[in-house]
MIBA-545395 format. One line per field, with one value per residue (C-alpha): residue number from 1; x, y, z; residue in three letters. Coordinates in Angstrom, 2 decimals. Layout:
N
vexro	[NUM|...]
u	[X|...]
v	[Y|...]
w	[Z|...]
kelum	[ALA|...]
***
This chain:
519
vexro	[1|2|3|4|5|6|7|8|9|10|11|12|13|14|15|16|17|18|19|20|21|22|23|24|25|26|27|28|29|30|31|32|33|34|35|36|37|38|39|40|41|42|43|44|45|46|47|48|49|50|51|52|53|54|55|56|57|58|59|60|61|62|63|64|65|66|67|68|69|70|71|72|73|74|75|76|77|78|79|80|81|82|83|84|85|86|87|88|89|90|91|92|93|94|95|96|97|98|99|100|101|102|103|104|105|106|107|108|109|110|111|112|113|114|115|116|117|118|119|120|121|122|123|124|125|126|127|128|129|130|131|132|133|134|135|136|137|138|139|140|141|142|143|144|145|146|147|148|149|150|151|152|153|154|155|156|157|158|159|160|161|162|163|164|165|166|167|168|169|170|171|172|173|174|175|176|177|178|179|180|181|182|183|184|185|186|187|188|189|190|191|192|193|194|195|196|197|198|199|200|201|202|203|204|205|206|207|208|209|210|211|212|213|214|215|216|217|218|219|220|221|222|223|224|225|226|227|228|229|230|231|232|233|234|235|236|237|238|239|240|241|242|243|244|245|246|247|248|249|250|251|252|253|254|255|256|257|258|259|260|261|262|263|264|265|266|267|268|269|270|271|272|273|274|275|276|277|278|279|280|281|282|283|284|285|286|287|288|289|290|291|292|293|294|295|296|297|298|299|300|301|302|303|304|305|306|307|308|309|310|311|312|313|314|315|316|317|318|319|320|321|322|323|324|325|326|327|328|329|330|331|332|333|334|335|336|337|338|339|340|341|342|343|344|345|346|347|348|349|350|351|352|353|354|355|356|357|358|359|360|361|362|363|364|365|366|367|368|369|370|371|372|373|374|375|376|377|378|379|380|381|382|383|384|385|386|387|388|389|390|391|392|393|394|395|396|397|398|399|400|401|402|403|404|405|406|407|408|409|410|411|412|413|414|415|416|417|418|419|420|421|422|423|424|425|426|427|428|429|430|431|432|433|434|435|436|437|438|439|440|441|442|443|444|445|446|447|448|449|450|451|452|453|454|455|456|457|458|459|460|461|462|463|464|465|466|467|468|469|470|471|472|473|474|475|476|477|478|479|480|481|482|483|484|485|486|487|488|489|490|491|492|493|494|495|496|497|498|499|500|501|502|503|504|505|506|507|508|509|510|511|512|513|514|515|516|517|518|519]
u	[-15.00|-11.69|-8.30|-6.75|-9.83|-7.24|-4.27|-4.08|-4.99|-1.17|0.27|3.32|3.24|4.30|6.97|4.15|2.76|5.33|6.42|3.13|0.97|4.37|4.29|0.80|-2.94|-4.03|-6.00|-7.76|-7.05|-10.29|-11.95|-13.00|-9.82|-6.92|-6.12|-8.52|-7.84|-10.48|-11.59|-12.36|-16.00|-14.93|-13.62|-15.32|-15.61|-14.85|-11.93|-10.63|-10.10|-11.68|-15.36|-16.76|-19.92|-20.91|-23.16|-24.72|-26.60|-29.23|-26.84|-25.46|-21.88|-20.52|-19.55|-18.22|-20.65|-18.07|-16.95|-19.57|-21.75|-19.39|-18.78|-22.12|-22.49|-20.05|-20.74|-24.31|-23.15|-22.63|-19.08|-19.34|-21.49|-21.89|-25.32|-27.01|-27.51|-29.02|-28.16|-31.71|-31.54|-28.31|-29.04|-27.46|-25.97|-25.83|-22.74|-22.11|-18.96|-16.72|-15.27|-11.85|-13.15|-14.13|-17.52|-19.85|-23.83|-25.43|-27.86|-25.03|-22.14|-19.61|-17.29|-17.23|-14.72|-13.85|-15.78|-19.02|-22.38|-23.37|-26.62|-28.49|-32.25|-32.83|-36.14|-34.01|-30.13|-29.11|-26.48|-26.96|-25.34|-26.71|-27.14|-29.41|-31.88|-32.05|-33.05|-34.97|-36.86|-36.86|-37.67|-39.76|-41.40|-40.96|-40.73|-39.93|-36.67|-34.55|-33.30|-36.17|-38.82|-39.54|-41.60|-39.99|-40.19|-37.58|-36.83|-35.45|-33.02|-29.66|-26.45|-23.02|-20.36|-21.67|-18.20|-19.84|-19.92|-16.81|-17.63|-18.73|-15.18|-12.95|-11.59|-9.96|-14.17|-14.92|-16.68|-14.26|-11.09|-11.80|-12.71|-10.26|-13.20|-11.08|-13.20|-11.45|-13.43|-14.03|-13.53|-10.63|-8.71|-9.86|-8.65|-5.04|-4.25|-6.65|-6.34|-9.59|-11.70|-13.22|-13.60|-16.83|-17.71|-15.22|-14.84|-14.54|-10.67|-10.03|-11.15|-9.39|-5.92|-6.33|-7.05|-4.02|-1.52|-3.12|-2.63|1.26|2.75|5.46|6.19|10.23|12.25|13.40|17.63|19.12|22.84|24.98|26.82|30.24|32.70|34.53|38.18|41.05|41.84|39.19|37.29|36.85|37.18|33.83|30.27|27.87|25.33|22.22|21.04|20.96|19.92|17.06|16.56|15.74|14.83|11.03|12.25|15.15|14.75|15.42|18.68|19.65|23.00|26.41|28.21|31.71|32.38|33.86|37.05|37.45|39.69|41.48|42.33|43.39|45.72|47.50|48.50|51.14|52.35|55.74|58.04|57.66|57.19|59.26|58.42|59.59|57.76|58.68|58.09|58.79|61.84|63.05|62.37|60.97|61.87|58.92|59.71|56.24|55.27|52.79|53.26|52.84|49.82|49.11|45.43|46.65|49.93|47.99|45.64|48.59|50.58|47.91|46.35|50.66|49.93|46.65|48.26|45.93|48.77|49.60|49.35|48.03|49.66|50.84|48.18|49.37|52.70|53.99|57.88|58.97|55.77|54.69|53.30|50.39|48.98|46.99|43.81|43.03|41.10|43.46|41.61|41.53|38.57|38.26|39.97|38.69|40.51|41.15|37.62|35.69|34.55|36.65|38.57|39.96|42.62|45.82|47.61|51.02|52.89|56.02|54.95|55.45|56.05|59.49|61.58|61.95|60.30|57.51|55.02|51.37|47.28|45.49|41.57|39.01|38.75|39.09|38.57|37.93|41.29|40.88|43.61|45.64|48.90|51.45|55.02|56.50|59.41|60.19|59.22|55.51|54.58|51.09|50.00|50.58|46.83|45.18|46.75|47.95|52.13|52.71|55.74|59.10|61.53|64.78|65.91|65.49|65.81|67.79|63.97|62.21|64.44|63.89|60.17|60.23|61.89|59.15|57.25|53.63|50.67|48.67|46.25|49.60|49.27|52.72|53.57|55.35|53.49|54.72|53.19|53.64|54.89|54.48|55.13|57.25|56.96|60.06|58.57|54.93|54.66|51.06|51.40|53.42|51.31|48.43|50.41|51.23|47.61|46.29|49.29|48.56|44.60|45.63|48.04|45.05|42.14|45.20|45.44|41.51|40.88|43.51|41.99|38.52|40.05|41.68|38.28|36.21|38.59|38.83|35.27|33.33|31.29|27.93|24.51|23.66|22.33|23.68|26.19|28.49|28.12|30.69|29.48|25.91|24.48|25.64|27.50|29.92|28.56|29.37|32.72|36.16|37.87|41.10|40.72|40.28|43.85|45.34|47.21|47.75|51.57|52.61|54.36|57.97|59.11|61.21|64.42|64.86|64.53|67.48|65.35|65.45|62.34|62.93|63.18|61.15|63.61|62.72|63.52|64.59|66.86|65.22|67.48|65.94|69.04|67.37|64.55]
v	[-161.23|-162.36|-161.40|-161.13|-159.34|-156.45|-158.58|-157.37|-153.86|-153.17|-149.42|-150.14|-151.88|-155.90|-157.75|-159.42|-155.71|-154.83|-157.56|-158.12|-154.19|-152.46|-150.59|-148.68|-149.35|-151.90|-150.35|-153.19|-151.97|-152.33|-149.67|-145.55|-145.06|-145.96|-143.82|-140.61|-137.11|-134.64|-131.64|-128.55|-127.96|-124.02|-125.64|-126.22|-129.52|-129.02|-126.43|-127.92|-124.29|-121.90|-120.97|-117.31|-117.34|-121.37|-123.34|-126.67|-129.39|-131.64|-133.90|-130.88|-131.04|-127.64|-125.69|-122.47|-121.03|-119.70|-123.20|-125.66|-123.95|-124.37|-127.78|-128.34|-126.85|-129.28|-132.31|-131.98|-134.24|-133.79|-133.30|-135.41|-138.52|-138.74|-138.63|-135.97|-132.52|-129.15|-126.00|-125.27|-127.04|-125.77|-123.35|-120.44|-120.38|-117.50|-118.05|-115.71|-114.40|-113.14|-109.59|-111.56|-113.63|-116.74|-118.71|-118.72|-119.76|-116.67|-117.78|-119.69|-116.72|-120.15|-120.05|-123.25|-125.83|-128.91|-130.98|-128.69|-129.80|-127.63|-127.70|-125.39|-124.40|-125.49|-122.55|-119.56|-120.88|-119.69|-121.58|-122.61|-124.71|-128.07|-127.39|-124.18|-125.76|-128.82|-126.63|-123.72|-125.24|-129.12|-129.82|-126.80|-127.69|-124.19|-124.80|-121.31|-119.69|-118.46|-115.44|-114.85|-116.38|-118.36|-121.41|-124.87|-128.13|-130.56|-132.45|-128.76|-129.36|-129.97|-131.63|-129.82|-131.64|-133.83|-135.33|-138.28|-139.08|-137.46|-139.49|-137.44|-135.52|-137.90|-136.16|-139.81|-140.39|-137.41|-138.19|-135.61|-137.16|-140.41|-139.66|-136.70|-134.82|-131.23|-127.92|-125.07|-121.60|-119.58|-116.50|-116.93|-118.79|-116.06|-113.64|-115.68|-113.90|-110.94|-108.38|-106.84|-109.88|-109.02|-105.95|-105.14|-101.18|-98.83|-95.27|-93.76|-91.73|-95.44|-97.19|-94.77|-95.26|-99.20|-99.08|-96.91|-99.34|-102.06|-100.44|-99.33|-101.61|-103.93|-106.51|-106.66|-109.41|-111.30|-110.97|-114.77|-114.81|-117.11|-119.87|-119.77|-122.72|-122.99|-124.24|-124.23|-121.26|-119.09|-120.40|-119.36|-121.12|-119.77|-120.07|-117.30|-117.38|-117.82|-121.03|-118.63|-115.93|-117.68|-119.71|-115.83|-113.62|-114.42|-111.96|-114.42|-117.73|-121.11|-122.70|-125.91|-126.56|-124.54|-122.93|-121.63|-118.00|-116.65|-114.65|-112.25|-112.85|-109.69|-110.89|-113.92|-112.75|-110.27|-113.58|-114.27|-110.61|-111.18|-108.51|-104.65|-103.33|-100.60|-98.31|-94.83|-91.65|-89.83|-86.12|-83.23|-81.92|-85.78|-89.15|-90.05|-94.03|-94.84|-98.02|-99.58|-100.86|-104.11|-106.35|-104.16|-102.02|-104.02|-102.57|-99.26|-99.99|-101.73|-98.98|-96.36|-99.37|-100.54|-96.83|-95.78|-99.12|-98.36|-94.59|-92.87|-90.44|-89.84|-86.13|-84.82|-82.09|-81.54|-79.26|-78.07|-77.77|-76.10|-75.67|-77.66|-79.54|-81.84|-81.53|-83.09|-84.73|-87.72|-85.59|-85.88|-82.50|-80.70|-78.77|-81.44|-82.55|-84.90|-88.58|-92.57|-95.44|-98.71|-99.97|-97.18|-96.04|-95.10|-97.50|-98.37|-96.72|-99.39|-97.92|-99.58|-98.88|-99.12|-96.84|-93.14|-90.05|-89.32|-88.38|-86.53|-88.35|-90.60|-91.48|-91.24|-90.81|-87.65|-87.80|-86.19|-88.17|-91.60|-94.70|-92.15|-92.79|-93.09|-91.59|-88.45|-88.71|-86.65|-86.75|-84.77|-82.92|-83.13|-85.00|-84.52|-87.11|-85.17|-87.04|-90.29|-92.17|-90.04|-90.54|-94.11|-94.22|-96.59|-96.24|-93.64|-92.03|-94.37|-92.62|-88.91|-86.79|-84.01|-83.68|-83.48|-80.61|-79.20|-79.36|-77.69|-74.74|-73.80|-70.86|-70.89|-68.49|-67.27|-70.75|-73.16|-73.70|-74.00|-71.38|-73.39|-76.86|-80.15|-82.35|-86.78|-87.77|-91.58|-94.52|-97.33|-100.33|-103.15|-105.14|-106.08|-108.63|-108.51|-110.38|-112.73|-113.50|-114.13|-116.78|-118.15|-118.89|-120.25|-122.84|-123.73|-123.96|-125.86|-128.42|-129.09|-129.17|-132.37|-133.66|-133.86|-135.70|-138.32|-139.10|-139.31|-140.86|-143.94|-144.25|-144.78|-147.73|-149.67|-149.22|-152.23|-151.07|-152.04|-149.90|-147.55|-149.97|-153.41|-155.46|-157.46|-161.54|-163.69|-166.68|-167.75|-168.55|-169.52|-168.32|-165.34|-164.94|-161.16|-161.37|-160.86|-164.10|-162.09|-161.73|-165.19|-166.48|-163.73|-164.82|-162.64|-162.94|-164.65|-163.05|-163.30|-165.04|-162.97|-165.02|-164.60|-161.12|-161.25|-159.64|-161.89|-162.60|-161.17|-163.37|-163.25|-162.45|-165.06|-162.75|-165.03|-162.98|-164.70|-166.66|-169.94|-170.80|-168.93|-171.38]
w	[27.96|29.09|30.19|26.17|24.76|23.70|22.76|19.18|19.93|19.97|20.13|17.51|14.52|14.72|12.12|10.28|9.64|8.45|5.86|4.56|5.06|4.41|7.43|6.21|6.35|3.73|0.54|-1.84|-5.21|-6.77|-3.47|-4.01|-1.33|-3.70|-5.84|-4.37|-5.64|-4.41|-6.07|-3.22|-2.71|-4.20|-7.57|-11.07|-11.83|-15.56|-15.31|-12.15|-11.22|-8.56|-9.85|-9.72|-11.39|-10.21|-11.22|-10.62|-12.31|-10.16|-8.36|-6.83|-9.35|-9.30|-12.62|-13.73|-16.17|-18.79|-19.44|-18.98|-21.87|-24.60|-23.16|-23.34|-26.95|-28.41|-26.52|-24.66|-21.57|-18.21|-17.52|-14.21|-14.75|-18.60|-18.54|-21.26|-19.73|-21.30|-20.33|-19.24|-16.10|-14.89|-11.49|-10.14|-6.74|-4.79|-2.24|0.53|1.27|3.96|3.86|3.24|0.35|1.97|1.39|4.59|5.90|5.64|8.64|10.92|9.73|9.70|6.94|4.64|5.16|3.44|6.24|6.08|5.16|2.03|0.72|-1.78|-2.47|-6.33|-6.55|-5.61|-5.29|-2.21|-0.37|3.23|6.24|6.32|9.87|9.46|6.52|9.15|11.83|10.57|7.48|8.13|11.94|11.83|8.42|7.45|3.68|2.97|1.40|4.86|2.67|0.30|1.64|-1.22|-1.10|-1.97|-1.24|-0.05|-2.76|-4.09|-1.47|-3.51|-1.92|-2.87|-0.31|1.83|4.54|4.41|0.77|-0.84|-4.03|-6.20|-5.68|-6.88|-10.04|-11.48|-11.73|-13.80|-17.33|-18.80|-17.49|-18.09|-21.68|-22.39|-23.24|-24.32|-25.06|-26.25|-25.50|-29.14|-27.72|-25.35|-28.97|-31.01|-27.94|-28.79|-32.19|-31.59|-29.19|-29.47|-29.82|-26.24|-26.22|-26.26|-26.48|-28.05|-28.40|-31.88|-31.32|-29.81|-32.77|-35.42|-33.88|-33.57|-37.22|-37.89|-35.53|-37.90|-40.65|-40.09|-37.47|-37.99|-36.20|-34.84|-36.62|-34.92|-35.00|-35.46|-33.65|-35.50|-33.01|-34.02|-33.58|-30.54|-30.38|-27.74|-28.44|-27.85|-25.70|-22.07|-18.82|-17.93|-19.73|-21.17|-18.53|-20.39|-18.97|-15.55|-17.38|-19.12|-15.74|-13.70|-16.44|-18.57|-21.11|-22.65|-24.20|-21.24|-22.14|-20.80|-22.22|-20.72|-23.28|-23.11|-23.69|-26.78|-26.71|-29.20|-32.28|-31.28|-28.02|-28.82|-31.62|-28.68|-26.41|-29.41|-29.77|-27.70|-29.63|-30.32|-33.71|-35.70|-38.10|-39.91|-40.46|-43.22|-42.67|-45.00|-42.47|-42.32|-41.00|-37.27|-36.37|-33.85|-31.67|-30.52|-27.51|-28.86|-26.54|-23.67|-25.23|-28.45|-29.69|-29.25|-31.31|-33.66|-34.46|-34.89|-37.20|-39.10|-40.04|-41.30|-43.45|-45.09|-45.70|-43.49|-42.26|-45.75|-46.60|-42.70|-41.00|-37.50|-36.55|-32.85|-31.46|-28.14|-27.46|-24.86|-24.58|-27.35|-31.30|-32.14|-35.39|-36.80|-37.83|-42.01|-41.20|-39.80|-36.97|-33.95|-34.20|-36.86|-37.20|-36.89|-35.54|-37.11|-36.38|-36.90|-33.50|-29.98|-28.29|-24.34|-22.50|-22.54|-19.20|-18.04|-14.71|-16.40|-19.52|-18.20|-19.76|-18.99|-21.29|-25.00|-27.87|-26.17|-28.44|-26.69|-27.97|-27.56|-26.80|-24.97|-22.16|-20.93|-23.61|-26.44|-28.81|-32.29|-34.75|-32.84|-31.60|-29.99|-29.43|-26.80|-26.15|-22.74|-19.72|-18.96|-15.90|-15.17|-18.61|-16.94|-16.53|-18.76|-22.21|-23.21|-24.19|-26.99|-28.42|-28.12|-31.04|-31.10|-34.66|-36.02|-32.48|-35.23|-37.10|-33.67|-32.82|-36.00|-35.88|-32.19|-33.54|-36.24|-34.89|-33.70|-34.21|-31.01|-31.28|-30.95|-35.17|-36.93|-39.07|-41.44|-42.48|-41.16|-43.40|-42.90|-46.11|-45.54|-43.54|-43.43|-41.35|-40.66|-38.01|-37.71|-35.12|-35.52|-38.88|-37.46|-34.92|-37.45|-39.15|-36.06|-34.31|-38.04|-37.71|-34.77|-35.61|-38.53|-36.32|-33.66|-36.49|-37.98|-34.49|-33.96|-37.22|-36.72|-33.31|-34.90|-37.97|-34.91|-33.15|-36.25|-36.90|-33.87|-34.17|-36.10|-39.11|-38.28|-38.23|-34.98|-32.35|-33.88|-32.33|-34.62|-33.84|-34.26|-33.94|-35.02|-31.10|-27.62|-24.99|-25.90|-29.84|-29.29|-27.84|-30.46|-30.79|-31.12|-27.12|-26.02|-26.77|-24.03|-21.24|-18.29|-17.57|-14.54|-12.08|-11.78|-8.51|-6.19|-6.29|-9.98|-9.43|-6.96|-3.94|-1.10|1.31|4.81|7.84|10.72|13.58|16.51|19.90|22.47|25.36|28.08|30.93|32.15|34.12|36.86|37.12]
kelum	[UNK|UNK|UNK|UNK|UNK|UNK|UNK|UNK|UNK|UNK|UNK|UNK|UNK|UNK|UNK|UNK|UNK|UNK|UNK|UNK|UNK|UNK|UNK|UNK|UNK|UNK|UNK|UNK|UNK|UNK|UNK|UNK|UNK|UNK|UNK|UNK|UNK|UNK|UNK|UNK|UNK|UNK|UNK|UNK|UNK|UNK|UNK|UNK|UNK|UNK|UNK|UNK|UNK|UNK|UNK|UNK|UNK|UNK|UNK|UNK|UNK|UNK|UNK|UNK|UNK|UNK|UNK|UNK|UNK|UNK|UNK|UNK|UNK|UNK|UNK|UNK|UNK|UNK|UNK|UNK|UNK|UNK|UNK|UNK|UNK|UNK|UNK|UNK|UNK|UNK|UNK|UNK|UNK|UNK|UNK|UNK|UNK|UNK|UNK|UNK|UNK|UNK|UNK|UNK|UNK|UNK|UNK|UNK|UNK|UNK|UNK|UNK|UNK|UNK|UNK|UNK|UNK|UNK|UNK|UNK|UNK|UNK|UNK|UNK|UNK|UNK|UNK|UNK|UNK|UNK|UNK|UNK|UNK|UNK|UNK|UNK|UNK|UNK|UNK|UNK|UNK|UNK|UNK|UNK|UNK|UNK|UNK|UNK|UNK|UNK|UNK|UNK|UNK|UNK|UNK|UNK|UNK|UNK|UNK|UNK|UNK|UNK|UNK|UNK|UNK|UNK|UNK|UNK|UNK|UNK|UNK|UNK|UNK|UNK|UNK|UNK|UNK|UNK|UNK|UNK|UNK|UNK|UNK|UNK|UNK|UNK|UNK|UNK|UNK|UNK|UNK|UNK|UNK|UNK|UNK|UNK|UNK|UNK|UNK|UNK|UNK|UNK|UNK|UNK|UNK|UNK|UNK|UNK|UNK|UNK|UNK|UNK|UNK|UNK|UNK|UNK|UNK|UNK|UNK|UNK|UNK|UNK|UNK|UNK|UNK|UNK|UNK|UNK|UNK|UNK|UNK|UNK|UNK|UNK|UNK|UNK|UNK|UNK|UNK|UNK|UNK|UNK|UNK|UNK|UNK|UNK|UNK|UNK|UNK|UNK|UNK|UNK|UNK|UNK|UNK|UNK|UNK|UNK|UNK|UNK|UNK|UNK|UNK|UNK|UNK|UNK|UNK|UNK|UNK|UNK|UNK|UNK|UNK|UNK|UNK|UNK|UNK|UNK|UNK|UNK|UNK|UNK|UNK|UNK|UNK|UNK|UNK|UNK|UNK|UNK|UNK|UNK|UNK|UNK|UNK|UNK|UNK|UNK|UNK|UNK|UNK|UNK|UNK|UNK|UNK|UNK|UNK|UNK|UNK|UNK|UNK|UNK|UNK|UNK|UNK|UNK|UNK|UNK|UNK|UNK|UNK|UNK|UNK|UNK|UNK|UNK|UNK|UNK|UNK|UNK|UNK|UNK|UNK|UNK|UNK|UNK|UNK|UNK|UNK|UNK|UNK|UNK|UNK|UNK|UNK|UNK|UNK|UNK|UNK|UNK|UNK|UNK|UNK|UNK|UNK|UNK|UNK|UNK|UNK|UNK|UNK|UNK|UNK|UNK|UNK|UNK|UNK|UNK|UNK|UNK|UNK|UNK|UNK|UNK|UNK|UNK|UNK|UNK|UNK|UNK|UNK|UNK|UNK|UNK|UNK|UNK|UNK|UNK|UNK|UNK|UNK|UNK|UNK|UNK|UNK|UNK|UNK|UNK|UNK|UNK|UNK|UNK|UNK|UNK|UNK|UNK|UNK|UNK|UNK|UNK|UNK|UNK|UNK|UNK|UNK|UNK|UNK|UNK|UNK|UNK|UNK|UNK|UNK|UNK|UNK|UNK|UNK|UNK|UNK|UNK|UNK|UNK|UNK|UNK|UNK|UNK|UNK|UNK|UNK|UNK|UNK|UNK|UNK|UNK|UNK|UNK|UNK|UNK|UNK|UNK|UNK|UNK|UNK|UNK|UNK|UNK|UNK|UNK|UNK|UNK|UNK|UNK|UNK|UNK|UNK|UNK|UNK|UNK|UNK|UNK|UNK|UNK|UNK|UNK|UNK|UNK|UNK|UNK|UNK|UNK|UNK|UNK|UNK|UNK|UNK|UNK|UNK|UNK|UNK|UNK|UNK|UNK|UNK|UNK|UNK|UNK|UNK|UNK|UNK|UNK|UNK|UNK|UNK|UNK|UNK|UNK|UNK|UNK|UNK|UNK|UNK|UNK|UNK|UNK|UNK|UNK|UNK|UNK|UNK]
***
């Protein structure tokens, strides 16, 4: 005993500690400490899963019955140790349980815990508290089953966790591990590719209609979207949002790589529609020159331009007209109901502040009701400013206001039907800025598609021609046998000095207003 018995018992950890322990307790590397992964005392040792039918083997290893037999019918060892093992000697345990779920003594009522003492009776499999077998059957030399009553001996007296020898817990010990010993369960791959591999007991009606599904279901195909190619021009500033998509959603494919949205061709032909087109229709009671608004309402005015160009007017009548309202037309069927657009289905409204209905001869779509244009038009003869927001203005009559007033004074019959037909005779288009457009975007395609070959072209030949991974030597071995010779003869340029340059270095001013004569 003496005054420094506790010297090193030290409550912070010294320099030496730190440099050589890192900071930490020291672990030899060849001990069961380094490198310990525990399996829970509720876990199968083969599955490394929670067990609900368990089983164990003699030294207490615990197993879930539906895998450790077809383990054991393909490789006949125990999982654990290696040793041979049949499935014979396997026993059931009987664990008791909580009304929440958890494992508990039976005798003691003390729920299991990583720490308890958990032994097991190998004659009936019941699953007691170290503590109460101690106690009750041991001490006592009661050698009867606390539950059953059944008579044993204590070498039936099987170990499952023991705190004081973790051991047999280390998973990195496991046979199976260290061997990569893989089982695959017949029934659960058959249960992969068949539905009704597990079902067991089946009820005729149930049976019938499974063979029926068999016999007529098809499986979906599966629909292939083509990527197509990306350029400046349509492609978005933002992405398609499938990588989050397929990040939150288990009913789309992951994707990992951003991808910028695709504009459609229409839209991108529209940017370079800066002027408005003109047209005439020729009626039977004389021509109509239409002035189009495309490049303030562009699909709309290419719908009505495109379908006077494919001769889709050609032969219709004006089937409604009301004096001092409008006259309406564009329907092959004549009765207002019938008509297609350009593409086959309805299209968006295309409203404009500063497109109103003021005024004779506007040029606007009929429908009925919002986004559902196709082929009708209307024309109007006066003012009509209630239309405004609920029927798109495209265009306005700049020629032929004698044959508008001519076709406003053919009578009507009581359902608004001229008397007299009014019949489109054809179409004739002078300006199609939509054309022009087209030739426009493929130039500049074209010019950029030039432009990105050139630059590839001047890469590949700066580049040396040598195999992927391969530098080129240029000299045989030493220092620098990869560095271009063409480079070593370069001289950084000196810098000019200041006076040649005519700029002339500032003088420090020397500050000297003080009077010694007063000293």
């Amino acid at each position: 005993m003496g005054k420094k018995q506790h010297q090193k018992d030290k409550l912070y950890l010294t320099t030496t500690e730190w440099k050589e322990l890192g900071g930490k307790k020291y672990v030899p590397p060849g001990t069961d400490a380094a490198g310990f992964k525990r399996l829970p005392f509720d876990y199968c040792a083969l599955s490394l899963q929670p067990f609900e039918n368990p089983v164990c083997d003699q030294e207490g290893n615990i197993f879930e019955i539906m895998e450790i037999v077809p383990f054991l019918k393909k490789f006949r060892v125990n999982p654990v140790t290696g040793q041979p093992l049949d499935g014979k000697s396997l026993i059931k345990l009987n664990f008791s349980k909580t009304k929440s779920g958890e494992y508990q003594c039976p005798v003691m009522i003390k729920n299991f815990t990583q720490n308890s003492h958990i032994v097991a009776i190998k004659t009936t499999g019941n699953v007691f508290s170290y503590e109460a077998v101690e106690e009750l059957n041991i001490k006592s030399r009661n050698w009867k089953d606390l539950l059953t009553d059944d008579s044993f001996v204590r070498s039936d007296i099987i170990t499952l966790q023991d705190p004081h020898n973790l051991g047999k817990f280390n998973i990195s010990n496991f046979h199976h591990m260290r061997k990569n010993l893989n089982h695959e369960n017949e029934e659960l791959k058959k249960a992969e590719y068949d539905p009704a591999a597990r079902i067991k007991m089946i009820s005729d009606e149930a049976r019938d209609t499974l063979e029926e599904l068999n016999r007529e279901y098809k499986a979906p195909e599966k629909i292939v979207e083509e990527k197509k190619l990306l350029d400046k021009f349509n492609a978005a500033h933002y992405s398609t949002g499938r990588v989050a998509a397929g990040f939150t959603s288990t009913a789309m494919e992951p994707e990992t790589v951003h991808i910028a949205e695709r504009i459609e061709d229409d839209l991108v032909r529209y940017s370079y529609v800066k002027k408005k087109a003109y047209l005439r229709l020729l009626t039977n009671l004389g021509p109509l020159n239409l002035e189009l608004h495309s490049d303030l309402v562009p699909k709309t005015c290419e719908n009505f331009l495109k379908l006077c160009e494919k001769g889709y007017y050609t032969g219709t009548k004006f089937h409604r007209s009301i004096k001092h309202f409008m006259i309406q037309g564009g329907d092959p069927t004549g009765t207002g109901e019938g008509g297609e657009s350009l593409w086959n289905k309805p299209f968006n409204d295309e409203f404009k502040p500063n497109l109103s209905h003021s005024g004779r001869g506007v040029l606007s779509m009929a429908n009925s009701g919002p986004n559902t244009n196709k082929s009708q038009f209307f024309i109007t003869f006066r003012s009509c400013k209630h239309l405004d927001g609920k029927h798109t203005v495209f265009g306005r009559v700049v020629g032929g206001l004698e044959t508008l007033s001519a076709i406003e004074r053919i009578e009507t019959d009581n359902k608004d039907r001229p008397i007299e037909d009014i019949v489109i005779e054809g179409a004739q288009t002078f300006v199609d800025p939509y054309a022009e457009a087209d030739e426009e975007v493929a130039k500049l395609r074209a010019e950029e598609l030039a432009k990105e070959e050139l630059e590839q072209q001047a890469k590949l030949a700066g580049r040396p021609k040598t195999e992927p991974g391969v530098y080129r030597l240029y000299k045989e071995s030493g220092v620098g046998k990869y560095l271009n010779p063409e480079f070593s003869n370069y001289k950084r340029p000196l810098e000019t000095p200041e006076a040649e340059l005519g700029v002339s270095k500032k003088k420090k001013e020397v500050r000297s207003n003080f009077d010694f004569s007063n000293w």
